[in-house]
C-alpha positions as CSV (number, residue, x, y, z in Angstrom):
1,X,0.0,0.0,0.0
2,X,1.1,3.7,-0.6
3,X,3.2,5.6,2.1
4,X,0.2,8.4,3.8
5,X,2.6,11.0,2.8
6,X,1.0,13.2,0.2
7,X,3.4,13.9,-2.2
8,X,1.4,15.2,-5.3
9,X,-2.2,16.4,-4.8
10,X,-4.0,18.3,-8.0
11,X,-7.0,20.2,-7.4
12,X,-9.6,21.7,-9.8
13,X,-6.8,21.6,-12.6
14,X,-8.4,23.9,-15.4
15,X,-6.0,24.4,-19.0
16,X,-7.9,25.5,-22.0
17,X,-6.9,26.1,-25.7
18,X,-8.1,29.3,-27.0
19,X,-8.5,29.0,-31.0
20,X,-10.2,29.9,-33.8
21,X,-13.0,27.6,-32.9
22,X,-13.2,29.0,-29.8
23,X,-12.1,27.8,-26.2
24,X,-11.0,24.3,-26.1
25,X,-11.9,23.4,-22.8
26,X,-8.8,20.3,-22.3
27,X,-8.3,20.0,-18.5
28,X,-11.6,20.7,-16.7
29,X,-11.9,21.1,-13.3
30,X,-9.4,17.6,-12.8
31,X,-8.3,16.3,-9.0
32,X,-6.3,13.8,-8.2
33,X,-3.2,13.0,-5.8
34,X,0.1,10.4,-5.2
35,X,1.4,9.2,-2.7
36,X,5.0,8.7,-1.3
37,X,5.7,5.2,-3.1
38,X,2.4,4.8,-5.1
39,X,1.4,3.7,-8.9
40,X,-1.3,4.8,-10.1
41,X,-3.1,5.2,-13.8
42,X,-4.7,7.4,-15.4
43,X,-7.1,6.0,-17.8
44,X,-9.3,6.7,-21.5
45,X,-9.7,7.5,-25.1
46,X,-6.8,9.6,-26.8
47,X,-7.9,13.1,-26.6
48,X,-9.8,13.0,-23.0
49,X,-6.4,15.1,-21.7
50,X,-4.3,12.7,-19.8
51,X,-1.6,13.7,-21.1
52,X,-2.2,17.7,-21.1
53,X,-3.1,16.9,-17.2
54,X,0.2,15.9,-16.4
55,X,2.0,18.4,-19.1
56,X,0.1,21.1,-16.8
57,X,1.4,19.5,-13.7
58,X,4.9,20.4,-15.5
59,X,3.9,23.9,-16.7
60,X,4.8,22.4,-20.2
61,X,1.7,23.6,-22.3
62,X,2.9,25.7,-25.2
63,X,1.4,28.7,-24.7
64,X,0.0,30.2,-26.7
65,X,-2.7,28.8,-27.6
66,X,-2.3,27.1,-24.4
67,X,-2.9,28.7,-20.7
68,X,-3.7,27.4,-17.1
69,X,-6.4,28.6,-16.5
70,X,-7.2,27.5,-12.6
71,X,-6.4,25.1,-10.1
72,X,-3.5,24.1,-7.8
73,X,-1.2,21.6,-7.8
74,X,1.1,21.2,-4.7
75,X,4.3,18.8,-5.4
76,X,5.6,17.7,-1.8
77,X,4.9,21.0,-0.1
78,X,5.6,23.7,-3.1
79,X,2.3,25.1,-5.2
80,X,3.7,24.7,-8.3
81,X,1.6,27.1,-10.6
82,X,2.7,30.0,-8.4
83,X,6.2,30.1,-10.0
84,X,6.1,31.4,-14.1
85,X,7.4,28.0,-16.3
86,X,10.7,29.3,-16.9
87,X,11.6,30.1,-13.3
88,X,14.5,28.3,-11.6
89,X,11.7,26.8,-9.2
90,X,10.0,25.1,-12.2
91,X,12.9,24.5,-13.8
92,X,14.4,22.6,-10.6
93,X,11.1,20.9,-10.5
94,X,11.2,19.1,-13.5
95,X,13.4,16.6,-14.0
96,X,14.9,16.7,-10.4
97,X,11.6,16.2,-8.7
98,X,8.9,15.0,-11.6
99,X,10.4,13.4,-14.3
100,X,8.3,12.9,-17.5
101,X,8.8,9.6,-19.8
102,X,7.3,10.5,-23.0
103,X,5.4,8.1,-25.5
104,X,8.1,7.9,-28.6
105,X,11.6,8.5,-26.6
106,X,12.7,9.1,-30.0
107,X,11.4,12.6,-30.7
108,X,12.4,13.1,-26.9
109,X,16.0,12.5,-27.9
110,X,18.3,14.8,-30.1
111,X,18.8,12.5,-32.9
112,X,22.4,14.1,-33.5
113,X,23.6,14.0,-29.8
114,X,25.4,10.5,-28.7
115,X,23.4,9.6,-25.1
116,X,26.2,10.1,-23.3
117,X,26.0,13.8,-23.8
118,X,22.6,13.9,-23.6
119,X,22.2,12.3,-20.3
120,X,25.4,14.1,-18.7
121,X,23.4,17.3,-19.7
122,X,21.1,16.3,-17.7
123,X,22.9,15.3,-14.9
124,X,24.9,18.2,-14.9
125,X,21.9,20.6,-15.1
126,X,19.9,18.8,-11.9
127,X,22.6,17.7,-9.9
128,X,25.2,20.4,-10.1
129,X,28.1,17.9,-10.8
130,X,31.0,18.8,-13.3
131,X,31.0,16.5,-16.8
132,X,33.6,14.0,-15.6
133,X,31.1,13.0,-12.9
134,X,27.9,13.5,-14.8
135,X,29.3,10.9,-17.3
136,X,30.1,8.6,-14.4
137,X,26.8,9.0,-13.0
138,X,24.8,8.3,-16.7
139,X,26.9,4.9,-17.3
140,X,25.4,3.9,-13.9
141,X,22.3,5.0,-14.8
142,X,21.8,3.1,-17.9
143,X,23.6,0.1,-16.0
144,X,20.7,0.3,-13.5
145,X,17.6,0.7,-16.0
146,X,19.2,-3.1,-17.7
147,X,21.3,-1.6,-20.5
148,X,24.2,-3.9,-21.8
149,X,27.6,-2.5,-22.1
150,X,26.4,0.4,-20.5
151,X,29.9,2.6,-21.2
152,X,29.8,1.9,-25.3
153,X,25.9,2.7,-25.4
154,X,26.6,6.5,-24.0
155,X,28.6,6.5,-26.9
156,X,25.9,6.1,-29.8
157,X,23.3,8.0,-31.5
158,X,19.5,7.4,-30.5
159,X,18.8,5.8,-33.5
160,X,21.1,3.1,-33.1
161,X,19.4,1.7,-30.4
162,X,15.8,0.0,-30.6
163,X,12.8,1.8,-29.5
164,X,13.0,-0.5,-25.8
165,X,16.4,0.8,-25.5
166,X,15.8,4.1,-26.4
167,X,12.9,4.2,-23.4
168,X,15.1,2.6,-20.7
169,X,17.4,5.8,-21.8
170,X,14.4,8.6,-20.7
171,X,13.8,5.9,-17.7
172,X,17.6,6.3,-16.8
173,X,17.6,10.1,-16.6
174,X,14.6,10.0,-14.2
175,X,17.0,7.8,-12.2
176,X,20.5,9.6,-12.6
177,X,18.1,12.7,-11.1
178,X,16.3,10.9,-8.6
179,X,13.2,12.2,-9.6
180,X,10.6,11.5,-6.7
181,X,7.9,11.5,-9.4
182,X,8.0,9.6,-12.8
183,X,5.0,10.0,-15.2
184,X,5.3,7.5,-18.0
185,X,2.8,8.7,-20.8
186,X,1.5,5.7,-22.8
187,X,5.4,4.1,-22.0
188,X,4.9,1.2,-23.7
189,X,3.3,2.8,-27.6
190,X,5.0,1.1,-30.5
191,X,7.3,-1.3,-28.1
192,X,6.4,-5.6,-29.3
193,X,4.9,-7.3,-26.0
194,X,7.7,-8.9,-24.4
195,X,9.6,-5.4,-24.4
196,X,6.7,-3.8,-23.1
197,X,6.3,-6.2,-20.1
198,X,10.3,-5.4,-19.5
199,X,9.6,-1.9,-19.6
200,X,6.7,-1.7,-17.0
201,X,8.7,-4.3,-14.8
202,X,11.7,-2.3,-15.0
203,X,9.5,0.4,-13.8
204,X,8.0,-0.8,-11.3
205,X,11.7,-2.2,-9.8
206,X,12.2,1.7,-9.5
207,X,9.2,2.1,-7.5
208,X,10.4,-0.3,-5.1
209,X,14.0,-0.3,-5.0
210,X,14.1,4.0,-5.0
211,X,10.8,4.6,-2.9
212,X,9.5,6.5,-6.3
213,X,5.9,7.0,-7.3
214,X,4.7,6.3,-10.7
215,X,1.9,8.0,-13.0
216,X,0.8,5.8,-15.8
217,X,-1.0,7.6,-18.8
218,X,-3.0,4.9,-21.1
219,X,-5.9,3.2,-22.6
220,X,-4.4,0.0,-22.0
221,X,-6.5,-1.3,-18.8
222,X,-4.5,-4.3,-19.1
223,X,-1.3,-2.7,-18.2
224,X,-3.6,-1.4,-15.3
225,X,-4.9,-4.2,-13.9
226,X,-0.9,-5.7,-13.3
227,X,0.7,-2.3,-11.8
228,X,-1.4,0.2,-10.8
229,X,-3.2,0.5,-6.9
230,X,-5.5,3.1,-8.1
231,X,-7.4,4.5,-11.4
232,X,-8.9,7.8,-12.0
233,X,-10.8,7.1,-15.9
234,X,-10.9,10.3,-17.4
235,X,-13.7,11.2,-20.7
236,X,-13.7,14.7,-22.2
237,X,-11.1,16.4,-20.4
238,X,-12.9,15.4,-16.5
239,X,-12.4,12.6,-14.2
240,X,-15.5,10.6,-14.3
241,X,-14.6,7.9,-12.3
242,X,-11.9,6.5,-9.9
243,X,-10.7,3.9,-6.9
244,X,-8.9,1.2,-6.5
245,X,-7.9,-0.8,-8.7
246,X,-9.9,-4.0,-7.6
247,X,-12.7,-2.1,-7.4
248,X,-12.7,-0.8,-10.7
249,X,-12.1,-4.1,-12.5
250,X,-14.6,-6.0,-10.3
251,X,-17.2,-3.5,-9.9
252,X,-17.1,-0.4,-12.4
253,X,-20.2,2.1,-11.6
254,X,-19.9,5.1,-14.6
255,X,-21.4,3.4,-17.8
256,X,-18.1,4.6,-19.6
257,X,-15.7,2.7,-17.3
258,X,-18.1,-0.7,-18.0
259,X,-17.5,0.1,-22.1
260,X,-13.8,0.2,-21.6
261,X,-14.0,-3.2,-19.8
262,X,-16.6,-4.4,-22.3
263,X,-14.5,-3.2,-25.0
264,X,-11.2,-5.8,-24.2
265,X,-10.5,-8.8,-24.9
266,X,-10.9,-12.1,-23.0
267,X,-8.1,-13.9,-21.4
268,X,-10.5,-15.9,-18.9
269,X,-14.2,-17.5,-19.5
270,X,-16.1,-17.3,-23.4
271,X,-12.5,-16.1,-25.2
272,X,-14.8,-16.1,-28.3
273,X,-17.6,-13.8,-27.3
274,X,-17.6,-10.6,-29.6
275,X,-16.5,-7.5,-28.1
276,X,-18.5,-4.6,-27.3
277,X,-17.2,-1.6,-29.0
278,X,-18.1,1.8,-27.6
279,X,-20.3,3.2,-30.0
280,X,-20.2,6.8,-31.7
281,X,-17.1,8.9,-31.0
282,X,-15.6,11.9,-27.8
283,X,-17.3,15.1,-28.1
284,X,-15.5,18.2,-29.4
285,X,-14.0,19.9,-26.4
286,X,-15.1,23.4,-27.8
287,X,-18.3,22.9,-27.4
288,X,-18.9,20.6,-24.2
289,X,-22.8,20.2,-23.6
290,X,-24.0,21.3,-20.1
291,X,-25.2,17.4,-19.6
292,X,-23.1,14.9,-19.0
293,X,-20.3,14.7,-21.8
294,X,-21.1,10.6,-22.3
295,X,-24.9,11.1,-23.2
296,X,-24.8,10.7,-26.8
297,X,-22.9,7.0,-26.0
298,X,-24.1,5.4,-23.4
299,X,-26.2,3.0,-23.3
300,X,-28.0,3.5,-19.8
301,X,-28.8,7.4,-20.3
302,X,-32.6,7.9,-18.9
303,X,-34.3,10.9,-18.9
304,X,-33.0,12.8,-15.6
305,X,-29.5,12.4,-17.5
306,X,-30.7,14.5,-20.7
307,X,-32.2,17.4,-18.0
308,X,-29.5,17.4,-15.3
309,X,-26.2,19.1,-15.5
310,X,-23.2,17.4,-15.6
311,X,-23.3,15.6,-11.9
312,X,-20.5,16.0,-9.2
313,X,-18.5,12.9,-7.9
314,X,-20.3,10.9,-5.2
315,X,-19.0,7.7,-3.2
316,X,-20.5,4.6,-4.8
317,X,-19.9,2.0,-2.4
318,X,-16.3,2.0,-0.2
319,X,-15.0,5.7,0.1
320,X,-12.3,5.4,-2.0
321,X,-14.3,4.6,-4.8
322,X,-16.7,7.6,-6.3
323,X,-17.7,7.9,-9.8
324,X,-19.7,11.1,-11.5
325,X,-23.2,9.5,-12.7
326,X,-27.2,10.0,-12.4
327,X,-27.7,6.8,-11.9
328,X,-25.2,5.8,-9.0
């Protein structure tokens, strides 16, 4: 179980996207927290703003068309969005005390920069160390995060390495920093299934070895169901529903969270019943409905759910475990 310390608590994160279409309402009104030692995901659909959650938490939104909009989010006792992005304070933050694992480490690495330099950079910047130290300090890294020959690999070019390699190379600059925070955004995109079970497992070593908490952005409730202890599911830029993870494989409540489930495949039981595809498609985010967002696809909408507003978390069951629905 995770440590009670609070080490990252988000509250009421708003970040919009003012265009030509208008506002493009991304991160709306989103809590969540981590705690000291702690994995959990962050679930949904591509374009429901996991990942401009977290690139918030970071202060990383291009802006513009890009802005915070409202909120807090306090990272082990500092409020983060009181310092402008490129401050020190920020600037210390990231990296140093949330590191960020992006989902193609390729266009996260200088393609004309061996990884020695790149990750001595990094050391250097963070950890105040001269180079001759910084490049001791990346060959243990990469040592660490399962990388043969570590001392010829800081030597090479990005693209001479595979795309596993390539992520255990932005895994070891979370570790040369000793980042208390690592969010890992869709980690395991474009990796073949043995590397991306090496991946989360090497992760997840980090977690217990370093006392390091973990963030996992994905759609991929299988990766959930092995690694994470909670899941906040996230549809059209809100948090609609979220516990532990037991209780939201065993017993989902918002009718989204059920079409996910319904939606993958079978290892267990009738392997050959059909799957249930969620039916129509995400709503713009420029022009949210006052309703609940899911309406048009769900298949248990009633009448109070075409009338009411969108409805406020409540506690459907233990208290951990709340969802945002009329009929719960």
């Amino acid at each position: 179980m995770a440590n009670s310390a609070r080490l990252l608590d988000v509250r009421n994160l708003r970040t919009s996207f003012f265009t030509g279409e208008g506002e493009v309402k991304a991160v709306n009104d989103v809590s969540y927290h981590l705690d000291q030692g702690e994995v959990i995901a962050i679930v949904g659909e591509s374009g429901c703003g996991k990942s401009i959650t977290q690139l918030s938490v970071m202060q990383l939104v291009q802006s513009p068309p890009g802005k915070i909009i409202g909120g807090e989010v306090m990272f082990d006792g500092q409020s983060l969005l009181q310092y402008a992005p490129t401050s020190k304070e920020m600037r210390a933050v990231r990296g140093a005390g949330i590191a960020m694992i992006f989902q193609e480490p390729m266009t996260s690495l200088n393609p004309v920069l061996t990884v020695g330099r790149q990750l001595s950079e990094v050391i250097m910047v963070h950890a105040k160390v001269g180079k001759k130290e910084a490049w001791a300090r990346g060959i243990r890294a990469l040592e660490a995060v399962g990388i043969p020959e570590p001392e010829e690999r800081m030597k090479v070019y990005p693209f001479e390495m595979s795309g596993g390699m390539r992520q255990r190379v932005m895994i070891a600059t979370a570790v040369a920093c000793n980042s208390k925070v690592i969010i890992a955004d869709e980690p395991t995109t474009a990796l073949d299934v043995t590397t991306q079970a090496q991946v989360m497992e090497l992760l997840l070593d980090l977690v217990k070895s370093h006392d390091k908490s973990l963030i996992i952005i994905t759609h991929n409730l299988g990766l959930v169901s092995r690694y994470a202890q909670r899941v906040y599911v996230m549809y059209a830029g809100k948090i609609i529903e979220q516990g532990t993870t037991e209780q939201l494989l065993t017993a989902p409540q918002h009718p989204y969270t059920i079409g996910l489930l319904n939606s993958m495949p079978k290892l267990e039981g009738d392997t050959d019943a059909d799957l249930l595809p969620i039916e129509g498609a995400p709503p713009s985010l420029n022009n949210l409905p006052d309703q609940c967002a899911f309406l048009p696809r769900c298949r248990l909408a009633q009448d109070r759910c075409r009338t009411s507003p969108f409805p406020d978390m409540r506690i459907v069951g233990d208290l951990e475990h709340s969802a945002a629905c009329h009929l719960r």
